[in-house]
One Martini backbone bead per residue (centre of mass of N, CA, C, O) as a GRO file, in nm:
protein
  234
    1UNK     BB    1  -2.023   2.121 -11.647
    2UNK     BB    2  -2.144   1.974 -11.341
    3UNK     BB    3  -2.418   2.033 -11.282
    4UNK     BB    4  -2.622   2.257 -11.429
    5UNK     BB    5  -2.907   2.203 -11.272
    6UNK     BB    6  -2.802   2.374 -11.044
    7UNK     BB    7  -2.921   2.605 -11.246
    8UNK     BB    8  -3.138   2.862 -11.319
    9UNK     BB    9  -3.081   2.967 -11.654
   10UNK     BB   10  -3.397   3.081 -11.730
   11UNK     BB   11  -3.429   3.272 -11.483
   12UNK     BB   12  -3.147   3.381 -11.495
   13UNK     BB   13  -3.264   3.554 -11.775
   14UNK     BB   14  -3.466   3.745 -11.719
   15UNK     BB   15  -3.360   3.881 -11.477
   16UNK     BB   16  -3.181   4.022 -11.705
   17UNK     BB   17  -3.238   4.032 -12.006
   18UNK     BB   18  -3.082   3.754 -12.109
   19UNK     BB   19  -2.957   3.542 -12.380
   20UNK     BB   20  -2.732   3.246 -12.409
   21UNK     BB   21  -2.566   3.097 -12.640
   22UNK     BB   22  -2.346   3.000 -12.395
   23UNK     BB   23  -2.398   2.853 -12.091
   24UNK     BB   24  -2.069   2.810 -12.032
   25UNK     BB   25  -2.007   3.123 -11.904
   26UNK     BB   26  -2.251   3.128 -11.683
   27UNK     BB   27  -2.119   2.895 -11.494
   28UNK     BB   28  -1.848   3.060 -11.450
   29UNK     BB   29  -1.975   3.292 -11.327
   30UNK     BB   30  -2.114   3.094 -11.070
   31UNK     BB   31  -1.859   2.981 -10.982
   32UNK     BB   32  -1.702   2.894 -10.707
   33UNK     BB   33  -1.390   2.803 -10.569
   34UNK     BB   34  -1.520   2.574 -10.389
   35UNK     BB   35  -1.683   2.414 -10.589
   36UNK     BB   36  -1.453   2.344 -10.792
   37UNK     BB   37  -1.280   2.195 -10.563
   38UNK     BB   38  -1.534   1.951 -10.528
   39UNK     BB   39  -1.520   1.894 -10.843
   40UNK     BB   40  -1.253   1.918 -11.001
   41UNK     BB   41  -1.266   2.240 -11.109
   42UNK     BB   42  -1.110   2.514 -11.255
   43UNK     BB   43  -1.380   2.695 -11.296
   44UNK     BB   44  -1.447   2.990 -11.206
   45UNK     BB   45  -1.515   3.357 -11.174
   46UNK     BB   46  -1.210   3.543 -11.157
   47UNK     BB   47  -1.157   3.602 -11.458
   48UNK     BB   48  -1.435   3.737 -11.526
   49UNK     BB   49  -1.415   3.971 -11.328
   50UNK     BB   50  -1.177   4.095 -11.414
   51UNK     BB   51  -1.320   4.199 -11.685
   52UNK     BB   52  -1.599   4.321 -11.591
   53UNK     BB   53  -1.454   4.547 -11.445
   54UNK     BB   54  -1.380   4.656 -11.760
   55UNK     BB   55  -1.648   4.705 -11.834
   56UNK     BB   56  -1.790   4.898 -11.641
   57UNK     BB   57  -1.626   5.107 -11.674
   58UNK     BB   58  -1.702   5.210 -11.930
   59UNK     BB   59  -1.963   5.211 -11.936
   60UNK     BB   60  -2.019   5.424 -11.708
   61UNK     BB   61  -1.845   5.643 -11.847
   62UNK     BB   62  -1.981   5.683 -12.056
   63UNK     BB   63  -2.266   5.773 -11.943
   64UNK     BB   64  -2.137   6.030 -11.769
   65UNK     BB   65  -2.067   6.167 -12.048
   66UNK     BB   66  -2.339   6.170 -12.189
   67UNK     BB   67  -2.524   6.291 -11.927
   68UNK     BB   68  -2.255   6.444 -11.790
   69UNK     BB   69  -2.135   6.758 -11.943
   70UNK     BB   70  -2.091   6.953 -11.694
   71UNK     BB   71  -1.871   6.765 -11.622
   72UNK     BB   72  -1.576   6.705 -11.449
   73UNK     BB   73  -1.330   6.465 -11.420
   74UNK     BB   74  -1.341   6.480 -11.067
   75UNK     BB   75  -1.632   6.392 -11.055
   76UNK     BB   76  -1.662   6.184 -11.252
   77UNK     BB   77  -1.411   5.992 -11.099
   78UNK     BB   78  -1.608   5.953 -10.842
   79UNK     BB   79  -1.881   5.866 -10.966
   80UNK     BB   80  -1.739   5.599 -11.054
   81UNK     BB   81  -1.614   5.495 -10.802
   82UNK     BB   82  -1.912   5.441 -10.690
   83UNK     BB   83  -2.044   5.253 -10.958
   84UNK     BB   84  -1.784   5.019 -10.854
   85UNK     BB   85  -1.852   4.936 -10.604
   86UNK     BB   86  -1.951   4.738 -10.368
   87UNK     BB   87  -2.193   4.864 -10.265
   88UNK     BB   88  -2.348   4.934 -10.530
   89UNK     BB   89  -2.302   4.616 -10.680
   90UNK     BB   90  -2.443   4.469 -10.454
   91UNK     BB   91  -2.729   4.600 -10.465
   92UNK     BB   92  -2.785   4.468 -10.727
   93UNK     BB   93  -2.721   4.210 -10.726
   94UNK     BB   94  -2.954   4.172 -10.486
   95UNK     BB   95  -3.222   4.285 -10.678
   96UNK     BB   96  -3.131   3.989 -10.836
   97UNK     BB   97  -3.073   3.769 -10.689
   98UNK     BB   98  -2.775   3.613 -10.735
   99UNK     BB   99  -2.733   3.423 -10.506
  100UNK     BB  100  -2.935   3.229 -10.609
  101UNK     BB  101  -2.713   3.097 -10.848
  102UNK     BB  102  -2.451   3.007 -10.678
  103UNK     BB  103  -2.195   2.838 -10.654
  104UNK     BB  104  -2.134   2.628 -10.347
  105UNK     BB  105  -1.982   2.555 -10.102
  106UNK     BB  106  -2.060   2.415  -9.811
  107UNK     BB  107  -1.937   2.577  -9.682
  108UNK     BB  108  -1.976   2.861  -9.771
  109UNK     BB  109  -2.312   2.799  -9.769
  110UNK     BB  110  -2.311   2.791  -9.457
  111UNK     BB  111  -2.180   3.099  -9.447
  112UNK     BB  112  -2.371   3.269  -9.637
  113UNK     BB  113  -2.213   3.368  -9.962
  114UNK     BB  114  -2.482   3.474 -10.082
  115UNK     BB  115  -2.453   3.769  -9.846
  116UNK     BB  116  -2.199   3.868  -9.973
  117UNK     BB  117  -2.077   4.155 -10.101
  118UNK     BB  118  -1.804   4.073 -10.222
  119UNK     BB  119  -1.927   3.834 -10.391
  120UNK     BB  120  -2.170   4.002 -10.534
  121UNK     BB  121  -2.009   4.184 -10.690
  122UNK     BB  122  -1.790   3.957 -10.829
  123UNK     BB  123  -2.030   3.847 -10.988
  124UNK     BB  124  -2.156   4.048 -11.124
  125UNK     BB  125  -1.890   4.128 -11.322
  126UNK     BB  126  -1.907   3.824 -11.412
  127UNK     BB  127  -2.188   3.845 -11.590
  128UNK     BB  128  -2.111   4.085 -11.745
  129UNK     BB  129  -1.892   3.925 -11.901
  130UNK     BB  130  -2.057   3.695 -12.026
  131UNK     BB  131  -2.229   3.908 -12.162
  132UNK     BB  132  -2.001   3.978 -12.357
  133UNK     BB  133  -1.872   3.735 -12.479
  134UNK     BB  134  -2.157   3.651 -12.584
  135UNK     BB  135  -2.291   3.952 -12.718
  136UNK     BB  136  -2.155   4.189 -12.661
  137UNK     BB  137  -2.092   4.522 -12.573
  138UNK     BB  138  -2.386   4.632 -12.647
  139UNK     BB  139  -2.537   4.444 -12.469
  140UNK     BB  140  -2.395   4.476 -12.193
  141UNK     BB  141  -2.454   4.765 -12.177
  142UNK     BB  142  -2.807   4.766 -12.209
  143UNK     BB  143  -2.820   4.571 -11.951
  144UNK     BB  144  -2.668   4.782 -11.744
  145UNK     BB  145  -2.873   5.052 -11.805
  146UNK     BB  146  -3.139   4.913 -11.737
  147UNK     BB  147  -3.069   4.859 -11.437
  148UNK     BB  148  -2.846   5.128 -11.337
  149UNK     BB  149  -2.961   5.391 -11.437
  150UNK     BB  150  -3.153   5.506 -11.221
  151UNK     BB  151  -2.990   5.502 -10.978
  152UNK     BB  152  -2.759   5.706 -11.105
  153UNK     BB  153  -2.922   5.937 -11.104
  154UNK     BB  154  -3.058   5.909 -10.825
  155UNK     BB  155  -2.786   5.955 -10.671
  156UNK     BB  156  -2.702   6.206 -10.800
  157UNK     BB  157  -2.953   6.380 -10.708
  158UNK     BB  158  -2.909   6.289 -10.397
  159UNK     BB  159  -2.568   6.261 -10.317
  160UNK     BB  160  -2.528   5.926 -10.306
  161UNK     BB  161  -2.202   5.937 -10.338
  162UNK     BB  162  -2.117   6.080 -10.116
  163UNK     BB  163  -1.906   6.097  -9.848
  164UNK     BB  164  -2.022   6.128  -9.524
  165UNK     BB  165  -1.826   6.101  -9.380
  166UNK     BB  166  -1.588   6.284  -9.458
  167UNK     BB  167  -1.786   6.521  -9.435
  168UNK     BB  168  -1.844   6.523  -9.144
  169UNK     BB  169  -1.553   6.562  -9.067
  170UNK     BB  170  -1.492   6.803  -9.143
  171UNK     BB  171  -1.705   7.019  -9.003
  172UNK     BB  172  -1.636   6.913  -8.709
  173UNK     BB  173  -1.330   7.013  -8.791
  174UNK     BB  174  -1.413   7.302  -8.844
  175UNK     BB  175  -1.624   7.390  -8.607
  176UNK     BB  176  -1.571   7.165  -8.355
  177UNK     BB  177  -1.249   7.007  -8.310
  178UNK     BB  178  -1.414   6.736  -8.365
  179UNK     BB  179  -1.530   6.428  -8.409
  180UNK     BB  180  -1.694   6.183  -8.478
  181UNK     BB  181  -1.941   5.953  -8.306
  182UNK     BB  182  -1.951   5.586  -8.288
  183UNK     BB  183  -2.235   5.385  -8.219
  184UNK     BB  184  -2.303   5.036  -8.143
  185UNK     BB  185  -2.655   4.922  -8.067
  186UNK     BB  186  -2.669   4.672  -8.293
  187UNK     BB  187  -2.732   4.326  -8.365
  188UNK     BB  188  -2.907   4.161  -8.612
  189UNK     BB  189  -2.927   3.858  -8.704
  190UNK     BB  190  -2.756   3.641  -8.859
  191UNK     BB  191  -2.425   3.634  -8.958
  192UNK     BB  192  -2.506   3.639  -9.302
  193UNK     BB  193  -2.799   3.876  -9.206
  194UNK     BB  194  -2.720   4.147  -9.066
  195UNK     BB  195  -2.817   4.418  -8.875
  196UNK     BB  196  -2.697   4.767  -8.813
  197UNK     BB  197  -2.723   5.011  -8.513
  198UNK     BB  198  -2.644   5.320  -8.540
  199UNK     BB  199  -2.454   5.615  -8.384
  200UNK     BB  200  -2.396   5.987  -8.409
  201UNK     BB  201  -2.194   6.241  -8.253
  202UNK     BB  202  -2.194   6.594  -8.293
  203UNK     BB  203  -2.128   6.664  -7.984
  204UNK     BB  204  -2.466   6.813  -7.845
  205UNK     BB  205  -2.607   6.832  -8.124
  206UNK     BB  206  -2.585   6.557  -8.303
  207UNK     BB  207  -2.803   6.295  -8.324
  208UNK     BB  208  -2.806   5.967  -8.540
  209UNK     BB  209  -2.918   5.694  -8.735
  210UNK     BB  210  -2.821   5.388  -8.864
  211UNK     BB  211  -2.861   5.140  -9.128
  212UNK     BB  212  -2.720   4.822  -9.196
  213UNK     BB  213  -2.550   4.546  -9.301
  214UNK     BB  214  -2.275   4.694  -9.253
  215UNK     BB  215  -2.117   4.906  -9.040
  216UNK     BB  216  -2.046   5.112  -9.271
  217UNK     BB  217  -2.308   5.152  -9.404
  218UNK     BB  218  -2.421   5.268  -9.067
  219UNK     BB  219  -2.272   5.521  -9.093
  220UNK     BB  220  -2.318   5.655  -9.371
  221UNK     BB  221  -2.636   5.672  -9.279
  222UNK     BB  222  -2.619   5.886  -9.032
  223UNK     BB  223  -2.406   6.060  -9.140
  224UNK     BB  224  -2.632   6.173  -9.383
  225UNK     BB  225  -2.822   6.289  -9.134
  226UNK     BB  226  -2.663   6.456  -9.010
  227UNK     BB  227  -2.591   6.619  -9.219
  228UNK     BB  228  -2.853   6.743  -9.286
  229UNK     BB  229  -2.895   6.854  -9.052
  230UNK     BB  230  -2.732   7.066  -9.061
  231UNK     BB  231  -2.831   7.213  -9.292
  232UNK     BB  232  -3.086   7.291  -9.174
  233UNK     BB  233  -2.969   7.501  -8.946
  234UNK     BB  234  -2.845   7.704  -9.147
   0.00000   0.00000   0.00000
């Protein structure tokens, strides 16, 4: 690939933990479909991202049954899709700080693509493979269980997986017959980084906070704190 000095792959080897033995595959999985397009170059990351998706499936699900033996399939398969989610997948992508390495067009880097959950996602699962492809299933495993196997116990153990949202729902219309409502109070930072400032309103009983980078994250965040507040009081 052409400009591959445009992506600095000694520090995101580092930031991985894992040296690339053919890195015209990590090139491929960090170029976005703008970039590929100006550059008249057919490889983008999206077939690696499809591949990555099922490297990451397995992993997860072997790690799940491995470390939560007493747990049922019905659970597992909550807490696996919590942890392939795009929420998920996005924050720790955000913690490797893998957007700072992505190629993209003008456009798309014009408008923050770097700063997108849905293509942070789709970044890491397309690095997932590229390190699957060059280094084979076991590498690629511990290096994804060593960044986010701390993660997976951590949300597992404070029930950071729970839908709070759907939690909140049924509560409300089960004791109180009516819908939890939600009011964004504002909305801070530019438009490819911004903070949303919702509140949730569960009759004139509970009314919560929450933050979050996208209104959803920021609903699910005021939901768990309604949550806590209800059980709190019980």
């Amino acid at each position: 690939m052409s400009k591959q000095a445009a992506v600095d792959i000694d520090s995101l080897e580092k930031v991985l933990g894992y040296s690339f033995s053919d890195r015209s595959i990590v090139f491929e999985a960090l170029t976005h479909r703008s970039y590929s397009h100006e550059k008249k170059n057919k490889l983008n990351y999206e077939r690696l991202e499809f591949l990555g998706d099922a490297v990451l499936q397995l992993i997860v699900t072997e790690y799940l049954l491995d470390r939560y033996k007493n747990y049922d399939e019905g659970l597992l398969s909550k807490l696996r899709g919590y942890f392939v989610s795009e929420d998920f997948l996005s924050k720790i992508a955000t913690e490797l700080k893998l957007g700072n390495y992505l190629l993209l067009g003008k456009g798309e880097k014009a408008s923050g693509g770097k700063y997108k959950e849905s293509l942070l996602c789709d970044i890491f699962e397309s690095v997932v493979a590229a390190i699957y492809i060059d280094g084979g299933y076991s590498q690629a495993r511990d290096i994804i269980i060593n960044h986010f196997g701390t993660s997976i116990d951590e949300d597992i153990s404070s029930s950071a997986f729970m839908d709070s949202k759907s939690e909140l729902q049924k509560i409300s219309q089960r004791k109180y017959g009516n819908l939890p409502e939600y009011t964004v109070l504002d909305e801070k930072g530019p438009e490819h980084d911004k903070i949303f400032v919702v509140r949730v309103d569960v009759q004139d009983l509970v009314s919560e906070t929450g933050i979050g980078k996208t209104k959803k994250t920021a609903e699910k965040d005021a939901a768990r704190k309604a949550l806590k507040k209800l059980d709190d009081e019980q």
